[in-house]
Structure formats: C-alpha cells, structure tokens
DRENGU-852255 format. One record per atom (N, C-alpha, C): atom name; x, y, z; residue in three letters. Coordinates in Angstrom, 2 decimals. Example, Ala and Ser with C-alpha at 12.3 -4.5 7.8 and 13.67 -1.06 7.14 Angstrom:
// residues 2
ATOM   name        xx        yy        zz   resn
ATOM      N     13.19     -5.69      7.80    ALA
ATOM     CA     12.30     -4.50      7.80    ALA
ATOM      C     13.20     -3.30      7.80    ALA
ATOM      N     12.85     -2.25      7.08    SER
ATOM     CA     13.67     -1.06      7.14    SER
ATOM      C     12.90      0.03      7.87    SER
//
This chain:
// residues 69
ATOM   name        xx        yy        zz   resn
ATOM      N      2.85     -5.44    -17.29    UNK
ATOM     CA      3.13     -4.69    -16.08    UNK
ATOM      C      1.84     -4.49    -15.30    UNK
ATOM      N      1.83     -4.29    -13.80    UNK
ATOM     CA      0.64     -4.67    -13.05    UNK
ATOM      C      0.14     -3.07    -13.15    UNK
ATOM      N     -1.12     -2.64    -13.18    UNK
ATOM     CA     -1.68     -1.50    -12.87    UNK
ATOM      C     -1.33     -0.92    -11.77    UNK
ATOM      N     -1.27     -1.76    -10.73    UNK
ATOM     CA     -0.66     -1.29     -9.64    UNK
ATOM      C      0.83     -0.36     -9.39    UNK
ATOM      N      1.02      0.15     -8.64    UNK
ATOM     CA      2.75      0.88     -8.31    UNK
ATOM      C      3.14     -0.01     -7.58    UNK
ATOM      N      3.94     -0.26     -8.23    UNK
ATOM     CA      4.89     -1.64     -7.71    UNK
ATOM      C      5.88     -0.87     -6.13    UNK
ATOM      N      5.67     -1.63     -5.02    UNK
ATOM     CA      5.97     -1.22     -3.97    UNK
ATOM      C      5.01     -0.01     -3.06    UNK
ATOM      N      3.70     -0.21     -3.77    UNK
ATOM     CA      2.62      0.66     -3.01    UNK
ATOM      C      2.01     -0.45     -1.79    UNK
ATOM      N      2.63     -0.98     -0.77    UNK
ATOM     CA      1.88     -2.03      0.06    UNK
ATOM      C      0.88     -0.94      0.61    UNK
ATOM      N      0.73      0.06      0.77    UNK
ATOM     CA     -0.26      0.59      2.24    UNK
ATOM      C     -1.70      1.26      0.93    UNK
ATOM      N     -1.93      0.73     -0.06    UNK
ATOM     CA     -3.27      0.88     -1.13    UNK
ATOM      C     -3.89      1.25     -0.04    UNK
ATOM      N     -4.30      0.05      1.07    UNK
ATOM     CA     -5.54      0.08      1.90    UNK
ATOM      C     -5.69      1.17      3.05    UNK
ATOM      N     -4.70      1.78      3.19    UNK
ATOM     CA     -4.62      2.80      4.04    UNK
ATOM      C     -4.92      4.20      3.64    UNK
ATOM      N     -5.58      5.48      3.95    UNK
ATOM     CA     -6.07      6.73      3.82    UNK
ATOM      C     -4.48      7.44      3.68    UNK
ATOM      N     -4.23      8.30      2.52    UNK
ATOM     CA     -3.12      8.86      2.82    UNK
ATOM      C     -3.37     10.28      3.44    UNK
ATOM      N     -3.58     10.77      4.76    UNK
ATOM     CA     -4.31     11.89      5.28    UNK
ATOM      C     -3.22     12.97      5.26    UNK
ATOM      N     -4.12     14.14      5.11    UNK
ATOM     CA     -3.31     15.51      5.17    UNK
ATOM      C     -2.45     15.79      6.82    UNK
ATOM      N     -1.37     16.59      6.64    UNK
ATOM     CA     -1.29     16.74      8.45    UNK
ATOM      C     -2.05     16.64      8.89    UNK
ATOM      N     -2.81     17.90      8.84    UNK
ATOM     CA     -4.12     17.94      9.62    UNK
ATOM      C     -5.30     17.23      9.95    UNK
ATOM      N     -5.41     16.21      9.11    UNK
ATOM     CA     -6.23     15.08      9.44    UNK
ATOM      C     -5.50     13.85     10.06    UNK
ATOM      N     -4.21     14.07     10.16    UNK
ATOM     CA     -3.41     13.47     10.90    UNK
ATOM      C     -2.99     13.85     12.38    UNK
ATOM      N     -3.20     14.97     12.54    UNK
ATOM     CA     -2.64     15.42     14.07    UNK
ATOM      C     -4.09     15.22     14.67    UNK
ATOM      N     -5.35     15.60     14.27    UNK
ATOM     CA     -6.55     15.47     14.41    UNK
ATOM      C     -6.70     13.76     15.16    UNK
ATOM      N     -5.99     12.63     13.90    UNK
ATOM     CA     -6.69     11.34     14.24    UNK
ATOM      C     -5.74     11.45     15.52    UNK
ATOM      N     -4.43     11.57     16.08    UNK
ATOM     CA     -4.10     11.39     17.38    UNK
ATOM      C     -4.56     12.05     18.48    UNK
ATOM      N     -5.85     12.73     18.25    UNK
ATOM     CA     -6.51     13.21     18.95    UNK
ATOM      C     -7.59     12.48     19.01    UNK
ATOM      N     -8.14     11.58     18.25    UNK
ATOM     CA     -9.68     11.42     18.15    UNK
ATOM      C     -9.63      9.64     18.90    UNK
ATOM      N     -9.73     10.27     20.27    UNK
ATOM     CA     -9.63      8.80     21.32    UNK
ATOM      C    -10.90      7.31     20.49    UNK
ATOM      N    -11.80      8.11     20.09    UNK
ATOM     CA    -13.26      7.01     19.65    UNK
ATOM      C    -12.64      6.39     18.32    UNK
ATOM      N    -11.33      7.27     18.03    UNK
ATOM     CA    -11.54      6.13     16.39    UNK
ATOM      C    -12.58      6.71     15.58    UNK
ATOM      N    -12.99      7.94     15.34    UNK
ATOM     CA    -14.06      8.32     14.42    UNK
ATOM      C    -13.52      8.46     13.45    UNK
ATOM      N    -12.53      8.52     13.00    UNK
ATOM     CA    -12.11      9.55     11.69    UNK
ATOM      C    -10.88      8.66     11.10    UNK
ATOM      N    -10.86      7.02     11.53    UNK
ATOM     CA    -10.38      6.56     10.66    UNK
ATOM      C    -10.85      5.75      9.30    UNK
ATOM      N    -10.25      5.99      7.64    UNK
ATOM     CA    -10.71      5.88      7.08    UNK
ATOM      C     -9.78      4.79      6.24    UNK
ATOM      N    -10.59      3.59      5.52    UNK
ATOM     CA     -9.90      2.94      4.47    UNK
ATOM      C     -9.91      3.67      3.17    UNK
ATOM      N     -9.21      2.73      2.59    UNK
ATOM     CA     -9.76      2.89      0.55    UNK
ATOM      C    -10.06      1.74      0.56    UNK
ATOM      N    -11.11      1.39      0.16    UNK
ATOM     CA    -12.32      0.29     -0.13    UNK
ATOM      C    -12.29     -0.19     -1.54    UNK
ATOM      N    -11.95     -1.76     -1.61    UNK
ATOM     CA    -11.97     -2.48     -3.01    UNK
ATOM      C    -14.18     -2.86     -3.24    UNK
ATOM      N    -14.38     -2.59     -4.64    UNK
ATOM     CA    -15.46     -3.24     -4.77    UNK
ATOM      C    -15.75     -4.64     -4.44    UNK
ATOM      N    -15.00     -5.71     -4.04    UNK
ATOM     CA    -15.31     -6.79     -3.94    UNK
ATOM      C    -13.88     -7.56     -2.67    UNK
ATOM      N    -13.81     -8.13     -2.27    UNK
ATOM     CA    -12.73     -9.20     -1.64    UNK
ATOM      C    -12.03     -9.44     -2.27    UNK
ATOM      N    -12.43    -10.00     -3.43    UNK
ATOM     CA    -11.42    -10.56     -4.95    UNK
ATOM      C    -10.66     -9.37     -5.27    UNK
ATOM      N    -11.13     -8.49     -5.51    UNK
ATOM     CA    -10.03     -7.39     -5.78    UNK
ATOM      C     -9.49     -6.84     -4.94    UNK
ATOM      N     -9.52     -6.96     -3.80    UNK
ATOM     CA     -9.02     -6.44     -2.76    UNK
ATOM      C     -7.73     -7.03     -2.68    UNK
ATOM      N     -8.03     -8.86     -2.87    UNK
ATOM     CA     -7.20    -10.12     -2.92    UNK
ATOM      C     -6.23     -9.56     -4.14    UNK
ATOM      N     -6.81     -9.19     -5.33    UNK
ATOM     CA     -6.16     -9.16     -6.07    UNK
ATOM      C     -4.81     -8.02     -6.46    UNK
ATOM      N     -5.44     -6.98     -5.73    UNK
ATOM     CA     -4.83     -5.85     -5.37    UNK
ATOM      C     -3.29     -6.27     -4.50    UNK
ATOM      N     -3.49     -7.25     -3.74    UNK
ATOM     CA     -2.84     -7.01     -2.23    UNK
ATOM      C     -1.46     -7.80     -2.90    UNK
ATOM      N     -2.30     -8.59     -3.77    UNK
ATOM     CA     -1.08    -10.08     -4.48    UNK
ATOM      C     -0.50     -8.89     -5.38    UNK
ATOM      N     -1.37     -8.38     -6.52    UNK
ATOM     CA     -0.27     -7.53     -7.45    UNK
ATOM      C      1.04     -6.96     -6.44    UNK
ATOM      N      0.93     -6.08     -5.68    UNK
ATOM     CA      1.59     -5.52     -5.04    UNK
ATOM      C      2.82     -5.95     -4.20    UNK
ATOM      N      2.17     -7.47     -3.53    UNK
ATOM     CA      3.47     -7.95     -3.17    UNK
ATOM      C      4.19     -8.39     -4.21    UNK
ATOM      N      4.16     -8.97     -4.96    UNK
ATOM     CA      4.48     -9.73     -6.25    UNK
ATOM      C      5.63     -8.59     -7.12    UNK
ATOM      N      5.06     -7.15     -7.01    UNK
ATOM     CA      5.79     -6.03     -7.76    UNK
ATOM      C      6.81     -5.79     -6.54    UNK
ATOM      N      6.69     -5.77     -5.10    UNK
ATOM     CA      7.42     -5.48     -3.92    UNK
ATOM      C      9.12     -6.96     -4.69    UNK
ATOM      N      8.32     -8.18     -4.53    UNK
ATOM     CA      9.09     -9.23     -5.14    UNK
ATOM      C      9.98     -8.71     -5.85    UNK
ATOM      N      9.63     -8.62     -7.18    UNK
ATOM     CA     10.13     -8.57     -8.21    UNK
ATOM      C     11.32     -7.05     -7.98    UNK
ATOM      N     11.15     -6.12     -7.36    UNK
ATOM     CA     11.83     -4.84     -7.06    UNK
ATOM      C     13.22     -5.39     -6.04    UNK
ATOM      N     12.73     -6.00     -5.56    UNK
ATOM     CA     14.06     -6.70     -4.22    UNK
ATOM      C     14.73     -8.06     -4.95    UNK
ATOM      N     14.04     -8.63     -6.28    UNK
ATOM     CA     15.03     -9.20     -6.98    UNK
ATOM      C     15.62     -8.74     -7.87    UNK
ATOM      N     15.37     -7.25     -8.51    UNK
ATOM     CA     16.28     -6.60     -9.87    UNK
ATOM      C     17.00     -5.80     -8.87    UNK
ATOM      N     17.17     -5.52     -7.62    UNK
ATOM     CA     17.97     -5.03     -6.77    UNK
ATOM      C     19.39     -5.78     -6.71    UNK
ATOM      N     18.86     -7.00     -5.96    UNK
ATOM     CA     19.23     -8.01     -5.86    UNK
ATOM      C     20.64     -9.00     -7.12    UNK
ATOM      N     19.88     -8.70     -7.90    UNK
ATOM     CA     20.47     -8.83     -9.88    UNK
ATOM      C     21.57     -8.09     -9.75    UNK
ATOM      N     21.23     -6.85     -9.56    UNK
ATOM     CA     22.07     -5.58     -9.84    UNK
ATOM      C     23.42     -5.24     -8.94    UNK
ATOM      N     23.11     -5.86     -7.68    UNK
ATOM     CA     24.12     -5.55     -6.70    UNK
ATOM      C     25.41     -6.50     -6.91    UNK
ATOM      N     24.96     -7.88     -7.57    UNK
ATOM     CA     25.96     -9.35     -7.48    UNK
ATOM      C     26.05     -9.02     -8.94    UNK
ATOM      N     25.31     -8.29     -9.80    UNK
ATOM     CA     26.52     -8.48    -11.05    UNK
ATOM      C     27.11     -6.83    -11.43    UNK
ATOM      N     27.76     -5.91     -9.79    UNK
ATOM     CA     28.66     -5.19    -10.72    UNK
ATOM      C     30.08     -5.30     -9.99    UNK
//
C-alpha cells in the first residue's frame, strides 16, 4: 500500500486556515502563497504518480463494486 492517501491529489497545495484564506483573496502581490515542497523532483515525481495511481485504483474498486451488485 502507497504511503501516500490514496485520493490526496492537492499534496502540493498549502491546506490554509480561513483566515489565511480570506487574507490570500486579499493579498493582490501573491505574497502569502505557499507550497509543500518535495526534497527533490524525483519525489515530487514520485509523490504525484503514487497518488494518481491510488486516485486509479479507487475509481476501479468503485467501478468493481457498482457492475457486480
């Protein structure tokens, strides 16, 4: 099973509080937007594949489940 949470696509995105959310639709310069940062490309790569791959696999045991009841 992948380390990852299977169906987490937005890893790369900041999950911000309201308030750092009503804030960024205020902040015209773009200051206060933030990633989550992989140590390397490769893991970033590797990150992005686990994830679709678990997204995959979730929309085919769906998929399984719906045509055999």
């Amino acid at each position: 099973m992948s380390k990852y949470k299977s169906g987490d696509s937005g890893f790369l995105f900041a999950d911000p509080s309201f308030l750092q959310g009503l804030a960024s639709a205020l902040d015209i310069g773009g200051t206060l937007l933030e990633y989550n940062q992989s140590a390397t490309p490769e893991e970033a790569d590797a990150r992005a594949l686990a994830t679709d791959w678990a997204v995959v696999g979730n929309d085919m045991k769906k998929a399984i489940k719906q045509t055999g009841e």
